[in-house]
N, CA, C and O atoms as CSV, one atom per row, in Angstrom:
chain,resi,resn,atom,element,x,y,z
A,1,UNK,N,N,79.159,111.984,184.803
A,1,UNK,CA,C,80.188,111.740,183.840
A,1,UNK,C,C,81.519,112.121,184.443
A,1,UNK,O,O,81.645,113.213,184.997
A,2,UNK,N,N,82.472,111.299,184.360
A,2,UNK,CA,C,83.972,111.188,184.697
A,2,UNK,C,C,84.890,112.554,184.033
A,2,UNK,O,O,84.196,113.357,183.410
A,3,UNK,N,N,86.059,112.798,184.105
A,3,UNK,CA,C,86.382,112.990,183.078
A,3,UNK,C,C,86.626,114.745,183.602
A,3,UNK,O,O,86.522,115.228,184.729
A,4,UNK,N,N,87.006,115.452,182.189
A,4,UNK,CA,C,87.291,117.037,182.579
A,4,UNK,C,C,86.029,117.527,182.768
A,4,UNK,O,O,85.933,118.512,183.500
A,5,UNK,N,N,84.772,116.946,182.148
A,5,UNK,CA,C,83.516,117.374,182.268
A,5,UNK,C,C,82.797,117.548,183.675
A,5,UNK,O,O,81.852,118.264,184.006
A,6,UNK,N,N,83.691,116.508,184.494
A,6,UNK,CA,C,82.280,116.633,186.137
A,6,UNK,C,C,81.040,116.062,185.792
A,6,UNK,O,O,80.619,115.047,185.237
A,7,UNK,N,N,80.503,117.334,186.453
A,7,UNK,CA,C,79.103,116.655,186.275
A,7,UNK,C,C,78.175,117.525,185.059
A,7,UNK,O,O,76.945,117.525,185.108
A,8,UNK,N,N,78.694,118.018,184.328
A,8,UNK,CA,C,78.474,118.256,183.028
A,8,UNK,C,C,78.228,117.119,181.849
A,8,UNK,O,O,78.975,116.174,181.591
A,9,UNK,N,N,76.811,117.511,181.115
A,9,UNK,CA,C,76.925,117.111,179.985
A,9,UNK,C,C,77.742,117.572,178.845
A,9,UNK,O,O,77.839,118.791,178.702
A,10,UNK,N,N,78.185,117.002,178.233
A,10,UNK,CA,C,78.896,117.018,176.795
A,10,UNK,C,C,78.000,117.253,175.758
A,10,UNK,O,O,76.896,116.718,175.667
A,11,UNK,N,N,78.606,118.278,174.756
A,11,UNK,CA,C,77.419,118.813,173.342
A,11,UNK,C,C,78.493,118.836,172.537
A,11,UNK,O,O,79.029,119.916,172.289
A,12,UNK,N,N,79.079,117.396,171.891
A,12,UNK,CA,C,80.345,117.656,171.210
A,12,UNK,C,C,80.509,117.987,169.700
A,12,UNK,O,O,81.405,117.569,168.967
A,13,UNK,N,N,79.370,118.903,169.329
A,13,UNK,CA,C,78.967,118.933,168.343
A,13,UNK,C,C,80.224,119.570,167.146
A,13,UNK,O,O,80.370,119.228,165.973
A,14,UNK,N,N,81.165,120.790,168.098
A,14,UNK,CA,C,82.175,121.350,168.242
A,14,UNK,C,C,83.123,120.639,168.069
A,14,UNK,O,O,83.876,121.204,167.275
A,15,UNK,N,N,83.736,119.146,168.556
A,15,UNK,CA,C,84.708,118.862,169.009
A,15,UNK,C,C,84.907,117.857,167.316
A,15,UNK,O,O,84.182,117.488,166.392
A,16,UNK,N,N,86.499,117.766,167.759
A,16,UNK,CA,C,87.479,117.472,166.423
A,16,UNK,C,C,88.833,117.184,166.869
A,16,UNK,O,O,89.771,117.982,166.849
A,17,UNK,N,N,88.860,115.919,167.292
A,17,UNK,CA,C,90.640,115.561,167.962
A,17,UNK,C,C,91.446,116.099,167.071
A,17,UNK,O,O,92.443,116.682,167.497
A,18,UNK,N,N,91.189,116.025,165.524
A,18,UNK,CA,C,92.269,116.245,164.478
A,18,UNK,C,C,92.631,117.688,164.342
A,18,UNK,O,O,93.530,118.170,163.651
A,19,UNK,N,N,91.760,118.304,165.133
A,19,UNK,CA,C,92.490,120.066,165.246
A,19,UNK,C,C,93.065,120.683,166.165
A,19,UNK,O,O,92.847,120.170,167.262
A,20,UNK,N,N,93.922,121.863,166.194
A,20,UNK,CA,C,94.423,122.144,166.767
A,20,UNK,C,C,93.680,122.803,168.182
A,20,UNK,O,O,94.147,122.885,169.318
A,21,UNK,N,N,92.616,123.146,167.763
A,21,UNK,CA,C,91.691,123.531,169.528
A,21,UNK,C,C,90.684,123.325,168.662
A,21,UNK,O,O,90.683,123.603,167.462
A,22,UNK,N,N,89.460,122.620,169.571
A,22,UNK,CA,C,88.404,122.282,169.467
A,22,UNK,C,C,87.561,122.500,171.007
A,22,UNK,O,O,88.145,122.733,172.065
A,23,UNK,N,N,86.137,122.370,170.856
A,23,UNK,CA,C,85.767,122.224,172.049
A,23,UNK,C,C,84.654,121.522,172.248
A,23,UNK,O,O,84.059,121.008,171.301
A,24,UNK,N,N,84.282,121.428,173.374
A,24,UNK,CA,C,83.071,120.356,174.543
A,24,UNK,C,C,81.953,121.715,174.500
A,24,UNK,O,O,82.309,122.742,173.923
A,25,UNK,N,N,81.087,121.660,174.915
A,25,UNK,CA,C,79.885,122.651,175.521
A,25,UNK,C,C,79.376,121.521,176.227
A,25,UNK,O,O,78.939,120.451,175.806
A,26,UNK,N,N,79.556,122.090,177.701
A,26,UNK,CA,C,79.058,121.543,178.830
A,26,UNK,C,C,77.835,121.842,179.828
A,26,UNK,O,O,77.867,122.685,180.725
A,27,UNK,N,N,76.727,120.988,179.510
A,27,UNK,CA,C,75.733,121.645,179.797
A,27,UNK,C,C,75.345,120.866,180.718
A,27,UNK,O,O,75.425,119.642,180.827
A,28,UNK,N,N,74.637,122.165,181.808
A,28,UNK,CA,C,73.922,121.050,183.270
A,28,UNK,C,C,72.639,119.930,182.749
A,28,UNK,O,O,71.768,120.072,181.891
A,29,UNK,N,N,72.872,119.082,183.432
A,29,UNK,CA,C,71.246,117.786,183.303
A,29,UNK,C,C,70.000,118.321,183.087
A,29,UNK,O,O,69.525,118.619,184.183
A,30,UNK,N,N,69.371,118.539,182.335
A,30,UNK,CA,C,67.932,118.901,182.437
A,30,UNK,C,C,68.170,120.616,182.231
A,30,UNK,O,O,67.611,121.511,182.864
A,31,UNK,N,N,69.000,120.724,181.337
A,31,UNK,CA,C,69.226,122.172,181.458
A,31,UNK,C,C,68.145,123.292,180.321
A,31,UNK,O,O,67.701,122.912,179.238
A,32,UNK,N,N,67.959,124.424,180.815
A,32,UNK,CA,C,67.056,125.533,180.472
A,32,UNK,C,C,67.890,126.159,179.413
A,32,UNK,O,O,68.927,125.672,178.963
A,33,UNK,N,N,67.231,127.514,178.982
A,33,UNK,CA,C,68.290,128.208,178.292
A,33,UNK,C,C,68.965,128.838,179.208
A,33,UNK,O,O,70.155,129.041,178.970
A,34,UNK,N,N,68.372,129.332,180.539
A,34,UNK,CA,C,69.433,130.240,181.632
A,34,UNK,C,C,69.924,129.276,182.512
A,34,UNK,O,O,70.344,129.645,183.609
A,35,UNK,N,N,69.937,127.976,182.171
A,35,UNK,CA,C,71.301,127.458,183.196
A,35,UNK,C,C,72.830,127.071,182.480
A,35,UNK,O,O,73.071,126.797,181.304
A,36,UNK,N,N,73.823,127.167,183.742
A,36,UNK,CA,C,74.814,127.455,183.411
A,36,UNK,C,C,75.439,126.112,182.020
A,36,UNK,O,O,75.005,124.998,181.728
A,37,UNK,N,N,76.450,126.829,181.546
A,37,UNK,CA,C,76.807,126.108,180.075
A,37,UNK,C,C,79.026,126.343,180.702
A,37,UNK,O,O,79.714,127.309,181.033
A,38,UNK,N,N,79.208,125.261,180.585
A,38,UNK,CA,C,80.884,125.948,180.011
A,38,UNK,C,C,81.340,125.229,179.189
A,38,UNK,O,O,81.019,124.049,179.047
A,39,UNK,N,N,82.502,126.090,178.246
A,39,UNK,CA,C,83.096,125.773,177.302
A,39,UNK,C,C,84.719,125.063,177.593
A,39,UNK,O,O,85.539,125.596,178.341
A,40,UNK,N,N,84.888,124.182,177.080
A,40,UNK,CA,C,85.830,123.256,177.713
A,40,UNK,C,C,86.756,122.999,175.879
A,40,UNK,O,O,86.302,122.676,174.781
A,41,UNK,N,N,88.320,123.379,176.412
A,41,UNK,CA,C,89.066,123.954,175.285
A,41,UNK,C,C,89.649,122.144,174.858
A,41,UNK,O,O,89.646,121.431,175.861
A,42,UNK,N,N,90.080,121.466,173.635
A,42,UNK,CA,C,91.212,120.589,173.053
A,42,UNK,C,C,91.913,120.804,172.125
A,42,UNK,O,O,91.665,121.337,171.044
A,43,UNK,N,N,93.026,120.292,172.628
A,43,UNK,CA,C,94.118,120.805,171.384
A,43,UNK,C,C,94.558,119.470,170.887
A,43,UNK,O,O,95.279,118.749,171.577
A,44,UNK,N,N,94.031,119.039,169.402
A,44,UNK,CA,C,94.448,117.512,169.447
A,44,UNK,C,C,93.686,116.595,169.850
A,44,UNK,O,O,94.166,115.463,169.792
A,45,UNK,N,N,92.745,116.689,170.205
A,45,UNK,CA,C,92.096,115.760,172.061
A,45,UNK,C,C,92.122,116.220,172.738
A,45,UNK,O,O,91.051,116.416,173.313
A,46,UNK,N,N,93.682,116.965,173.434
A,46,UNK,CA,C,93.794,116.486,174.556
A,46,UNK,C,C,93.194,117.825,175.204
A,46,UNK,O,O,93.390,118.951,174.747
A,47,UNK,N,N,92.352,117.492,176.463
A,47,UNK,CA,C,91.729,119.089,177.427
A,47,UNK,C,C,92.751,119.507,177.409
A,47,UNK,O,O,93.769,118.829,177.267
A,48,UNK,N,N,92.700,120.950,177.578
A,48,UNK,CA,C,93.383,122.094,177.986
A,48,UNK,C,C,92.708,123.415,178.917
A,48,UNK,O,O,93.275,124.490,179.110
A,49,UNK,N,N,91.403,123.033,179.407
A,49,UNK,CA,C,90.898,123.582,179.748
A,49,UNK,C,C,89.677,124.500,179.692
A,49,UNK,O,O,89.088,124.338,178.623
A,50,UNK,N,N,89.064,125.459,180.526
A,50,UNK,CA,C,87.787,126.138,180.129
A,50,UNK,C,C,88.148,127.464,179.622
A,50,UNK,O,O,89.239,128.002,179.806
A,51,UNK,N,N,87.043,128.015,178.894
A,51,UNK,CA,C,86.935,128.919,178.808
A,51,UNK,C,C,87.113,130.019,179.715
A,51,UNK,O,O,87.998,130.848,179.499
A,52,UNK,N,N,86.409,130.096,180.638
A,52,UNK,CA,C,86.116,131.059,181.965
A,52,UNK,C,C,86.448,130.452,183.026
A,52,UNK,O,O,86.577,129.252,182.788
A,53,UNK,N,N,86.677,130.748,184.244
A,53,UNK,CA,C,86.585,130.246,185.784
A,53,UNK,C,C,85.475,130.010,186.039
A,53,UNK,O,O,85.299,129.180,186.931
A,54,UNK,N,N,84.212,130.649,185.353
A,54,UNK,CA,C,82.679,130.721,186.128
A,54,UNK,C,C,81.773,130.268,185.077
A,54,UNK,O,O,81.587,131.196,184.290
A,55,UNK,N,N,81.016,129.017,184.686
A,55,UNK,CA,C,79.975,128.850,183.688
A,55,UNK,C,C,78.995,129.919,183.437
A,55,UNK,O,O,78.441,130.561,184.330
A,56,UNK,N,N,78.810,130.078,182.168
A,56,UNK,CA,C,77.615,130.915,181.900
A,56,UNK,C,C,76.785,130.612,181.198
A,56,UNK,O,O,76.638,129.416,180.942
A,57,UNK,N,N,75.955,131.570,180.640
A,57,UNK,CA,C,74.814,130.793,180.063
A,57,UNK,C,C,74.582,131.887,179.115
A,57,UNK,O,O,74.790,132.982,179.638
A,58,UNK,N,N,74.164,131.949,177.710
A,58,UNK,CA,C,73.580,132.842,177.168
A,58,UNK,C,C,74.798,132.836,176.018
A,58,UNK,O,O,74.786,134.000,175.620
A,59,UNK,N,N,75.750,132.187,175.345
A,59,UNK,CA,C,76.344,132.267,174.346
A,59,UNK,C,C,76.482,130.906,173.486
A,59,UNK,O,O,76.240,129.747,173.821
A,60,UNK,N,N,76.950,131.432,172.273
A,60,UNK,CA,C,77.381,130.672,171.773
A,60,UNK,C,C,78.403,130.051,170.650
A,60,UNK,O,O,79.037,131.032,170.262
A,61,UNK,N,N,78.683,129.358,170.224
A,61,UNK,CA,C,80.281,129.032,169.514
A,61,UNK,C,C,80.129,129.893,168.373
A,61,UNK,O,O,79.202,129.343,167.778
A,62,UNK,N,N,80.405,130.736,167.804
A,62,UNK,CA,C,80.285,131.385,166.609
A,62,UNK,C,C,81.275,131.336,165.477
A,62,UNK,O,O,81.175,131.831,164.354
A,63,UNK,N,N,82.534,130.429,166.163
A,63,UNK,CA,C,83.297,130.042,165.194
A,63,UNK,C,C,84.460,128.978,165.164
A,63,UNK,O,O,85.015,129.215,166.237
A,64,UNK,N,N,85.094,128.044,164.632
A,64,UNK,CA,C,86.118,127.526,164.557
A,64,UNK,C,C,87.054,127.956,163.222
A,64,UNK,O,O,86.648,128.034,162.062
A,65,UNK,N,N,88.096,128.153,163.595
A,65,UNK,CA,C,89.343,128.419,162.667
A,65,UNK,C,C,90.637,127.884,162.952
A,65,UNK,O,O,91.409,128.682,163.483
A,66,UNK,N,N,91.020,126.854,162.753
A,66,UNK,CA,C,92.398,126.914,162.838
A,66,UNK,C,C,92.802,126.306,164.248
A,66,UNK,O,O,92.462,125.164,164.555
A,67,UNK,N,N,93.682,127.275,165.246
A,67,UNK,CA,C,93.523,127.245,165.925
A,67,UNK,C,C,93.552,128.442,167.010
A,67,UNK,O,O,94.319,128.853,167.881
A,68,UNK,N,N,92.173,128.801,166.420
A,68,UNK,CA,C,91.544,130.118,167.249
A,68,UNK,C,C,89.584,129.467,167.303
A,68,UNK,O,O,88.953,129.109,166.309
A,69,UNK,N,N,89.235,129.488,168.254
A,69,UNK,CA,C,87.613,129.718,168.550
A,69,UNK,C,C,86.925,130.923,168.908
A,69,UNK,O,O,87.471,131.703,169.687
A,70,UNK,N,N,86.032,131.118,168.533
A,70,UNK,CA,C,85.298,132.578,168.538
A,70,UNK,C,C,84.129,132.262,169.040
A,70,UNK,O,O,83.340,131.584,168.381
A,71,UNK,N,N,83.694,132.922,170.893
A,71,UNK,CA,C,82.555,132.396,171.489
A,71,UNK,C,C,81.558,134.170,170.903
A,71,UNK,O,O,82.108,135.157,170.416
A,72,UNK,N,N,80.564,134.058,171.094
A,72,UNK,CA,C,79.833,134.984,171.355
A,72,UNK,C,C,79.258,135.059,172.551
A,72,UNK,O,O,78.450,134.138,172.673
A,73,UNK,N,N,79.308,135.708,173.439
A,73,UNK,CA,C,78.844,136.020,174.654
A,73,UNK,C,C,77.667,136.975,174.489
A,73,UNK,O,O,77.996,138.105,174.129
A,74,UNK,N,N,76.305,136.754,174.685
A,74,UNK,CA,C,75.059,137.425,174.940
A,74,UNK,C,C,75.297,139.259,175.742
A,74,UNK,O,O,75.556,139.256,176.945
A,75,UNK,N,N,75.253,139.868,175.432
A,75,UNK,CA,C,75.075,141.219,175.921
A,75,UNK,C,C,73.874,141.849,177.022
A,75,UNK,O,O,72.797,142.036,176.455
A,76,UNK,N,N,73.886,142.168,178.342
A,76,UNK,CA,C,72.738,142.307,178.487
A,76,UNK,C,C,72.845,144.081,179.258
A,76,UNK,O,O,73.748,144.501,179.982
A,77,UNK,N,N,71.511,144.880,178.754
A,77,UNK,CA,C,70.817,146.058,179.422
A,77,UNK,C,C,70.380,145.895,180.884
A,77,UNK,O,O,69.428,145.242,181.311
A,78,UNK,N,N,71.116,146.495,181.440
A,78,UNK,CA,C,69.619,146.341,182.588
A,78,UNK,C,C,68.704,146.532,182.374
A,78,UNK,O,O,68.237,147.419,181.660
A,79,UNK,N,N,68.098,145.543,183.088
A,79,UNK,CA,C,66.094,144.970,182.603
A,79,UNK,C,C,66.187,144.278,181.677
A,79,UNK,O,O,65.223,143.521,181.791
A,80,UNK,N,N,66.606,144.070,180.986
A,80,UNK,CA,C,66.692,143.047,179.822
A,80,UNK,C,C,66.514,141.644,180.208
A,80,UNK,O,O,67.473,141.085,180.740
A,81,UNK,N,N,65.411,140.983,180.016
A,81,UNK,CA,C,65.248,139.761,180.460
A,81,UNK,C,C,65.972,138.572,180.210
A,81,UNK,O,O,66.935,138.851,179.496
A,82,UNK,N,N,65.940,137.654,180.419
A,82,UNK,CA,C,67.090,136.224,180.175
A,82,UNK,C,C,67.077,135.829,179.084
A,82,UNK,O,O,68.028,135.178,178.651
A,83,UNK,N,N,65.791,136.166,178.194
A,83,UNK,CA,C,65.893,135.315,177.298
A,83,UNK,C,C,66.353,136.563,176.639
A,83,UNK,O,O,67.464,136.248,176.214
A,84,UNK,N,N,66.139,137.788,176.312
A,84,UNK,CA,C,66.085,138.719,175.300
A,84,UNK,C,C,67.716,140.173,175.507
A,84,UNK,O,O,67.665,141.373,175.780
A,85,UNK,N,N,68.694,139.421,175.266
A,85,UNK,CA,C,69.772,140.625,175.492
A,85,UNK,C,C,69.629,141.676,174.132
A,85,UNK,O,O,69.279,141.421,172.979
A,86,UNK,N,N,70.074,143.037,174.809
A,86,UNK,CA,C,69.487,143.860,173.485
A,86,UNK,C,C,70.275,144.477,173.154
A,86,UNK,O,O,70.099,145.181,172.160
A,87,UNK,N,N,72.054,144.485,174.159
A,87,UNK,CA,C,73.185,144.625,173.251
A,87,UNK,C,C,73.935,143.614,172.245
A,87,UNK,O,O,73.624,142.446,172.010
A,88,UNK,N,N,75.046,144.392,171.690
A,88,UNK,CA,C,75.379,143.659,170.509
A,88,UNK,C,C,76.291,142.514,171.348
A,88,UNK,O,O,76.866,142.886,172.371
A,89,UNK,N,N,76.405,141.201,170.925
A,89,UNK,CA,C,77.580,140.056,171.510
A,89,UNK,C,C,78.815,141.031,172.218
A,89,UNK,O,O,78.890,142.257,172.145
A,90,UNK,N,N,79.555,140.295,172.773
A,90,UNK,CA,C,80.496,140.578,173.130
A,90,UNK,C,C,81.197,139.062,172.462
A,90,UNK,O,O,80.782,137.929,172.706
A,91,UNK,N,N,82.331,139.418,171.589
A,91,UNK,CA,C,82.841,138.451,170.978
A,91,UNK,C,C,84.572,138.165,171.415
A,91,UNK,O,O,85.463,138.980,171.177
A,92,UNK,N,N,84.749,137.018,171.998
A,92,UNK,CA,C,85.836,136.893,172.361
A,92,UNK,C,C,86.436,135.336,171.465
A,92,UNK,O,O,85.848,134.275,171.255
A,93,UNK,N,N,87.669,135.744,171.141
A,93,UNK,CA,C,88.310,134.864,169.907
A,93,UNK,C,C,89.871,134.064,171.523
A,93,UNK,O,O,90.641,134.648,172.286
A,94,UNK,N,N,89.614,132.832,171.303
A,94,UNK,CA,C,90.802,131.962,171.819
A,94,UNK,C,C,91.413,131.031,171.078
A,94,UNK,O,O,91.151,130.081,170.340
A,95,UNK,N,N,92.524,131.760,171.626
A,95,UNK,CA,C,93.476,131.572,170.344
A,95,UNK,C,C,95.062,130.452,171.115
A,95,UNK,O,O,95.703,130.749,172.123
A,96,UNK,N,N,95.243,129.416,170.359
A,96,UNK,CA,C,95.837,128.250,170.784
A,96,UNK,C,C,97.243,128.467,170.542
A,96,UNK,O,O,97.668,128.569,169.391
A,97,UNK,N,N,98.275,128.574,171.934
A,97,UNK,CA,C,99.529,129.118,171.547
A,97,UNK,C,C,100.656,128.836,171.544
A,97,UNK,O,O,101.719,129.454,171.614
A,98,UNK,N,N,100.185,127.279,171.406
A,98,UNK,CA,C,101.576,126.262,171.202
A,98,UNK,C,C,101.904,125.882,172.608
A,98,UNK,O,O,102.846,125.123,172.835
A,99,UNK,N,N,101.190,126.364,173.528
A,99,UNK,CA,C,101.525,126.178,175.164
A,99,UNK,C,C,100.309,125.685,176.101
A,99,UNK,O,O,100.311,124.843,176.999
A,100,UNK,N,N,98.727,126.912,175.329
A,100,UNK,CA,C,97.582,127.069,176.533
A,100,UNK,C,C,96.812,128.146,175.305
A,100,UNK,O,O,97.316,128.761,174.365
A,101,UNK,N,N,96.005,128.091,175.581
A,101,UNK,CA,C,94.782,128.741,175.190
A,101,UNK,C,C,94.983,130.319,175.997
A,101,UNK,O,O,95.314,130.369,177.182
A,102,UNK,N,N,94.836,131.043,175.516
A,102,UNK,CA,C,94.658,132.595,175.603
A,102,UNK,C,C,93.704,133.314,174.547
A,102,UNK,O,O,93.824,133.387,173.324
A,103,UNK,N,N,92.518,133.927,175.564
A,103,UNK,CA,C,91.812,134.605,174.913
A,103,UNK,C,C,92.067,135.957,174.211
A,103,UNK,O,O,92.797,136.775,174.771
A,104,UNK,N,N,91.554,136.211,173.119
A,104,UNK,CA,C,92.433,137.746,172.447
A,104,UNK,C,C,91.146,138.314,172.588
A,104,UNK,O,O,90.177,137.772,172.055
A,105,UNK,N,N,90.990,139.813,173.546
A,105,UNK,CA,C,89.731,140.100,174.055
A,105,UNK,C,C,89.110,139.787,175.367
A,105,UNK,O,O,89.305,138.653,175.805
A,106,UNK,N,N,88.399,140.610,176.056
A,106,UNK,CA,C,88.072,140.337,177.280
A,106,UNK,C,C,86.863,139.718,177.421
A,106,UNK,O,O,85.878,140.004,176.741
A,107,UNK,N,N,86.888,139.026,178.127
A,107,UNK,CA,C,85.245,138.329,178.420
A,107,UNK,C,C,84.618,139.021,179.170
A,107,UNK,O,O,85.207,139.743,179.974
A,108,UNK,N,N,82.834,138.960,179.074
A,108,UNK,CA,C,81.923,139.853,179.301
A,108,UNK,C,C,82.745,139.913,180.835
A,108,UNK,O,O,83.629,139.118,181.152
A,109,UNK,N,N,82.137,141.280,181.886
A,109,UNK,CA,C,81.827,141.344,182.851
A,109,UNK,C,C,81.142,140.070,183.900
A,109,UNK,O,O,80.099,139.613,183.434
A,110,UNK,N,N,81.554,139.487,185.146
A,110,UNK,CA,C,80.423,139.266,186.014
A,110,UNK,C,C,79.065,139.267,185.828
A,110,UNK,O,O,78.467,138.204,185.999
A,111,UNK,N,N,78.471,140.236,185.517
A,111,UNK,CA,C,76.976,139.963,185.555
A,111,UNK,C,C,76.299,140.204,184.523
A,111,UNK,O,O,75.180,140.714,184.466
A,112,UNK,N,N,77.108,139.763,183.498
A,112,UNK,CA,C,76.837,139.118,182.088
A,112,UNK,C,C,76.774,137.569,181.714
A,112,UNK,O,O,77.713,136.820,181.447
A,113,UNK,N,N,75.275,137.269,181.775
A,113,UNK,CA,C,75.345,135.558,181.514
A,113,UNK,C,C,75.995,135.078,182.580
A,113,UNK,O,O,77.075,134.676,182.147
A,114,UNK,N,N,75.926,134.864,183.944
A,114,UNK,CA,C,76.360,134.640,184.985
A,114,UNK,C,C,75.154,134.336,185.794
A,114,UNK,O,O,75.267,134.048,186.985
């Protein structure tokens, strides 16, 4: 697929030209629950970009408002297996600022869902 996606599938289940940020979930071909996923931002339509620099895997959209999105990011223990994180989300809200998308909140660590 062409486009801001690459070689990502599209899950536009999220998406809504008529709002102010909306989004894509971009998922690899033939994908598992632990392969990588990214979140791909619109304002209007038009891309504005991803979520992260690095796809991850293990969250999910927990909210639309306005123009703010609220991902939940999976928490994980060491040892905690892929499928089973046994901390609480790490919840990060992006928030649309008349310019670019800025997240309010930090996104998990590196070797969280990574």
């Amino acid at each position: 697929m062409s486009g801001p996606y690459g070689h990502w599938v599209p899950e536009t289940g999220f998406y809504d030209p008529g709002r102010p940020l909306s989004v894509v979930v971009g998922m690899t071909p033939g994908a598992s629950s632990t392969s990588p996923e990214q979140v791909f931002f619109f304002h209007f339509g038009r891309y504005v970009g991803p979520a992260t620099s690095q796809p991850r895997f293990a969250f999910t959209i927990a909210g639309i408002t306005g123009d703010t999105v609220t991902v939940a990011y999976s928490h994980y223990q060491p040892g905690d297996a892929d499928c089973c994180p046994s901390l609480p989300d790490y919840i990060v809200r992006f928030h649309w600022t008349g310019k670019a998308v800025t997240p309010l909140g930090q996104a998990p660590p590196p070797d969280q869902g990574m």
